[in-house]
C-alpha positions as CSV (number, residue, x, y, z in Angstrom):
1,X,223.3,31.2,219.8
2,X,220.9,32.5,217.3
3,X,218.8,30.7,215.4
4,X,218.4,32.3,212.0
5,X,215.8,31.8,208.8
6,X,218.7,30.6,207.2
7,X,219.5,27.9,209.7
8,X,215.5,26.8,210.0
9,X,215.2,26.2,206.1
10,X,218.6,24.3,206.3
11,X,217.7,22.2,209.5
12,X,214.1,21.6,207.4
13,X,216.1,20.5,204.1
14,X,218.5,18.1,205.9
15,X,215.4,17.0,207.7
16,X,212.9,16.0,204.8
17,X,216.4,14.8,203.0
18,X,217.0,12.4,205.4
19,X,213.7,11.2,205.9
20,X,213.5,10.7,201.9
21,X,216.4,9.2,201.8
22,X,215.3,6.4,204.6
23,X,212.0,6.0,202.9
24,X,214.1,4.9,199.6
25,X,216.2,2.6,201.6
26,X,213.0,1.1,203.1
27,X,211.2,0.5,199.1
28,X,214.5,-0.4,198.0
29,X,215.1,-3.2,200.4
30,X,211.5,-4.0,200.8
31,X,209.7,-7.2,198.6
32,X,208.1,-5.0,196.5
33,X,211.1,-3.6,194.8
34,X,213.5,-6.9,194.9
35,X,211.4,-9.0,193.4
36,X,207.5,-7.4,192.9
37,X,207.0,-9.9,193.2
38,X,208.7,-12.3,190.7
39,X,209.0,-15.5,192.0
40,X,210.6,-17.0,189.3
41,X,212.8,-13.8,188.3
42,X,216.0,-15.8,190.2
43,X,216.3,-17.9,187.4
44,X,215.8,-15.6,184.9
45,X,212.7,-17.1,183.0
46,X,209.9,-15.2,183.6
47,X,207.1,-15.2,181.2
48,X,205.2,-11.9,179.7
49,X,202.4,-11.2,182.0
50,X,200.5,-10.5,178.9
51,X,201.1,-13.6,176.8
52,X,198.3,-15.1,179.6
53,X,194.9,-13.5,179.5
54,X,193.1,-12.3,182.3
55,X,189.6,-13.1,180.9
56,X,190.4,-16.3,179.7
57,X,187.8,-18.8,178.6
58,X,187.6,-22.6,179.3
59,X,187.2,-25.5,177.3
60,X,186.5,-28.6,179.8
61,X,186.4,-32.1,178.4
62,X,182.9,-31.8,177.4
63,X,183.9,-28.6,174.8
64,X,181.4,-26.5,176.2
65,X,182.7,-22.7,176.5
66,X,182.2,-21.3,180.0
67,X,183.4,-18.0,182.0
68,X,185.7,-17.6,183.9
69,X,185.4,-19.2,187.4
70,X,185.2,-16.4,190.3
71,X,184.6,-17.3,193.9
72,X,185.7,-16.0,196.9
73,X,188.0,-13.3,195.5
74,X,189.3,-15.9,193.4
75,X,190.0,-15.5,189.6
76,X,191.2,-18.6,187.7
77,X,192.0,-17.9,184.3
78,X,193.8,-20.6,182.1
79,X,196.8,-20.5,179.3
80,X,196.1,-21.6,176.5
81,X,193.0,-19.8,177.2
82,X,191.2,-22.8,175.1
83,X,192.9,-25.9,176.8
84,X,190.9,-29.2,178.3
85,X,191.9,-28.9,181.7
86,X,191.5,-31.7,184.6
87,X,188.7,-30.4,186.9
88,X,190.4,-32.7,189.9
89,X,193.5,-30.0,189.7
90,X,190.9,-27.1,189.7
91,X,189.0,-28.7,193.0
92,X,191.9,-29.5,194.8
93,X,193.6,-25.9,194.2
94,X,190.1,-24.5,195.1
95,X,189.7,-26.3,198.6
96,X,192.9,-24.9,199.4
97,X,192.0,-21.3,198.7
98,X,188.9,-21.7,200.6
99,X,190.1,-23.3,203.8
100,X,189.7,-21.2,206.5
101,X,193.6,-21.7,207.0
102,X,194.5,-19.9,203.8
103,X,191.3,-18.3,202.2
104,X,191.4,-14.9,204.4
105,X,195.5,-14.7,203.9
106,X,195.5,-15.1,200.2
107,X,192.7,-13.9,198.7
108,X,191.9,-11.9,196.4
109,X,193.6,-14.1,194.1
110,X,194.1,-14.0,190.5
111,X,195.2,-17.9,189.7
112,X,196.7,-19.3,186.0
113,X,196.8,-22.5,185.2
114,X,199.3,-22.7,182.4
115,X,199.7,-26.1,180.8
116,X,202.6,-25.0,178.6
117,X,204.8,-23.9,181.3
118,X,207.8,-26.4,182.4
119,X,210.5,-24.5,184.6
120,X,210.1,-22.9,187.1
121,X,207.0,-24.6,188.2
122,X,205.5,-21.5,189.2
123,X,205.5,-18.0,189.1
124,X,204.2,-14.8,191.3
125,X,204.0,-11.4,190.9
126,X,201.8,-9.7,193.5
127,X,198.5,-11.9,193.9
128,X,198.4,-13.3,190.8
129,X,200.3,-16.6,191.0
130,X,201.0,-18.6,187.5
131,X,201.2,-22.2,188.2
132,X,202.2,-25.3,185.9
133,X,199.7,-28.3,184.9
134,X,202.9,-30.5,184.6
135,X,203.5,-31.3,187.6
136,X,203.8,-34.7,187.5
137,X,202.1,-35.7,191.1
138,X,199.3,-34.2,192.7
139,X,201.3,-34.0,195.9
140,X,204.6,-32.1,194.0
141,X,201.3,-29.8,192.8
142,X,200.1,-28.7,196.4
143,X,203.3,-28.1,197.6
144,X,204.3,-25.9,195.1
145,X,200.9,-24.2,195.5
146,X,201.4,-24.0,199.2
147,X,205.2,-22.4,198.7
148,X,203.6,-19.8,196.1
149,X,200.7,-18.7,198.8
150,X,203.9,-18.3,201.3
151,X,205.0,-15.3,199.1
152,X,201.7,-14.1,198.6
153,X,201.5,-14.5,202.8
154,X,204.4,-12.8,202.8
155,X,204.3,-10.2,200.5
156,X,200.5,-9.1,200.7
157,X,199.4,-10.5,203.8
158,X,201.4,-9.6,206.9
159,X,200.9,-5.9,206.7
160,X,203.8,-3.3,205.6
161,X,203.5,-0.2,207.5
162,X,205.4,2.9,207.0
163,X,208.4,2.1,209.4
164,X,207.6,-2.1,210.0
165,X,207.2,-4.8,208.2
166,X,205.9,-7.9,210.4
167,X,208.1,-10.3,207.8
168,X,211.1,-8.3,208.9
169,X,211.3,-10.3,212.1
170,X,211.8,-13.1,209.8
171,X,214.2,-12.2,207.7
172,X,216.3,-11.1,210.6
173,X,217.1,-14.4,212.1
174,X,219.1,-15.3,208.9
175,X,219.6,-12.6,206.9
176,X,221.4,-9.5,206.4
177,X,220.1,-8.2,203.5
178,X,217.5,-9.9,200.5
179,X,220.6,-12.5,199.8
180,X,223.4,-12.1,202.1
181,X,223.3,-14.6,205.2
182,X,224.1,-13.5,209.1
183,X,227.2,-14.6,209.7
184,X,227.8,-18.0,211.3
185,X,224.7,-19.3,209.2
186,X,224.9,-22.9,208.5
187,X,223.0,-25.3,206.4
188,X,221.4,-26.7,209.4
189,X,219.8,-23.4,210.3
190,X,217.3,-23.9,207.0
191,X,214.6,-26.0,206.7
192,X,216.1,-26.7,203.0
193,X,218.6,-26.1,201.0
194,X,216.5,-24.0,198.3
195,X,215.9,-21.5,201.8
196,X,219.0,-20.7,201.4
197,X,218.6,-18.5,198.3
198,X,217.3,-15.2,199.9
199,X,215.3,-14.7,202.7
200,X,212.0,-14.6,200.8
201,X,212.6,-18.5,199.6
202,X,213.5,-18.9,203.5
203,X,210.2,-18.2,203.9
204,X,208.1,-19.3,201.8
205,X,210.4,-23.2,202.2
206,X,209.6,-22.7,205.9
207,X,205.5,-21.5,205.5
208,X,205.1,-25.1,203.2
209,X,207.4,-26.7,205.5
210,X,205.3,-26.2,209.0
211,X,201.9,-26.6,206.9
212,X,203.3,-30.1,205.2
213,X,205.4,-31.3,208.1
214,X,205.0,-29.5,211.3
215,X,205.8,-32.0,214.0
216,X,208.9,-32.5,212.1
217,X,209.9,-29.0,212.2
218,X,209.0,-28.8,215.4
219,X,211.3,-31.6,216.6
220,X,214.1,-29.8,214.3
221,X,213.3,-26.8,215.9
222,X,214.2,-28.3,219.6
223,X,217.7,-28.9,218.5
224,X,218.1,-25.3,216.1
225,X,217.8,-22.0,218.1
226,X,217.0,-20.4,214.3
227,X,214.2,-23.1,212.7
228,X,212.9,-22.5,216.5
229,X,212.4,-18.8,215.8
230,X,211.1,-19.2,212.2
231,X,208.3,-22.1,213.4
232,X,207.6,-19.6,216.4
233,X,207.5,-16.5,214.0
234,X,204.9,-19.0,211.5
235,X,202.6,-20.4,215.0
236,X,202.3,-16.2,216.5
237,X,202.2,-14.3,213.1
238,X,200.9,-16.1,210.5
239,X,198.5,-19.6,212.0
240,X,198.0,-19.1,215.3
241,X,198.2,-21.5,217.9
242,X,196.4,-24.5,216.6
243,X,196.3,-24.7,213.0
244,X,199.0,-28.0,211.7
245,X,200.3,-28.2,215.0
246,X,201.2,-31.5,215.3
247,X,200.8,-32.6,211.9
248,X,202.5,-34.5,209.0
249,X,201.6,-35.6,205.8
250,X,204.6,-37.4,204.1
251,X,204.3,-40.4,202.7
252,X,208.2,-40.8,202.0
253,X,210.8,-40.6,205.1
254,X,212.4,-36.8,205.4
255,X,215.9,-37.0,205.0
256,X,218.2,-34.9,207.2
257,X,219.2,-32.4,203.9
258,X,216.2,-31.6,200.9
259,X,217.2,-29.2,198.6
260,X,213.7,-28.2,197.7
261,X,210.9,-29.9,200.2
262,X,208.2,-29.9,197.3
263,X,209.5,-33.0,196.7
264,X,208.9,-34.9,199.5
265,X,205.8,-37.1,198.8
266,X,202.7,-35.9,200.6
267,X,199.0,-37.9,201.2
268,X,197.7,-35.4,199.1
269,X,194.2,-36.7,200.1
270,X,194.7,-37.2,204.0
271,X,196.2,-33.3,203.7
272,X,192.9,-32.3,201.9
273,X,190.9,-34.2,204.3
274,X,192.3,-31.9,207.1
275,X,192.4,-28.8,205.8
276,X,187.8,-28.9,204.9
């Protein structure tokens, strides 16, 4: 059989068609075209990205204007951009960037306080991650902080190559597609009931889940083939073999279902303590 000009150009179109094609499916289905990410976007209250200033300045109690604060790859801007703002919340959000657990994985970072916001708590898109002053406890607030750093961990973090993304060996234990579960998937199979939304809230409920409470998600794990594989994918890709191994920082008993684990009351200070 000859092989003719004609049937080289059409083998090359068919060729660079389908590898086009697969390229779209892999952006398409990817993080950074479900969500970009837009943590919030689920519940359909996002805020305007430029309704919150990037080059903010800060009042602090004492009235005094001062810059922006930039360390470590670290931009904390504030909305209003002229608010008094509780240094505490800025020190304890600060110790967590820096610890050698996170600072490497989520930096650079470009962080906003926003005192005005209510619900949703928080808000990411990329690495700039909007949180809320309200929170009422300074436990609720790290938690939430720690679930926000999961997408960025996730999204930014564990490296997206051409043909591979690391996270995809995550997603596969329970999920088909961004929101469609593997069949047979039961509640038990989640660390929470918010995990269930799509696979990125499975993971970023399971990343503040082993950092909070890992010996409990390590004894869930030894009855759950699934939270097995998801504490195993967090311990080899994402904090090695030592780091919260063992540990737990609730102050209230876990029940056996929490439909978001933010709430489950923390030692706030004992957690800092560790993390130094």
């Amino acid at each position: 059989m000859r092989f003719t000009r004609i049937d080289f150009l059409k083998f090359s179109f068919y060729t660079i068609l389908f590898f086009s094609l697969f390229l779209g499916y892999t952006i398409v289905s990817g993080p950074f075209y479900e969500t970009t990410f837009d943590s919030a976007s689920i519940m359909n209250q996002e805020i305007p990205v430029s309704s919150i200033s990037e080059q903010s300045t800060i009042i602090p109690k004492n009235n005094v204007p001062k810059k922006n604060i930039q360390s470590n790859s670290i931009t904390i801007a504030f909305n209003p951009e002229y608010v008094k703002i509780d240094n505490d919340i800025v020190n304890r959000l600060k110790k967590v960037i820096r610890s050698s657990y996170f600072g490497s994985k989520v930096t650079p970072l470009n962080l906003v306080l926003d005192s005005e916001r209510q619900e949703p708590r928080w808000q990411v898109m990329g690495n700039k991650l909007i949180l809320s002053t309200a929170i009422p406890s300074d436990s609720e607030q790290l938690k939430v902080f720690v679930h926000e750093l999961g997408h960025i961990v996730d999204i930014l973090y564990l490296k997206k190559g051409f043909l591979s993304d690391p996270s995809d060996v995550f997603y596969s234990i329970s999920w088909d597609s961004f929101n469609t579960k593997k069949r047979g998937q039961k509640l038990a199979d989640f660390i929470s009931g918010y995990a269930l939304s799509n696979k990125y809230e499975d993971f970023a409920e399971s990343f503040a889940f082993y950092v909070f409470h890992n010996e409990d998600f390590a004894t869930l794990a030894k009855k759950n083939i699934y939270l097995q594989q998801k504490y195993n994918f967090l311990k080899s890709y994402v904090f090695g073999s030592d780091a919260f191994v063992g540990t737990s920082f609730w102050t209230d008993s876990i029940k056996p279902y929490n439909w978001d684990t933010t709430k489950i009351q923390i030692d706030a200070q004992k957690y800092l303590y560790y993390i130094k």
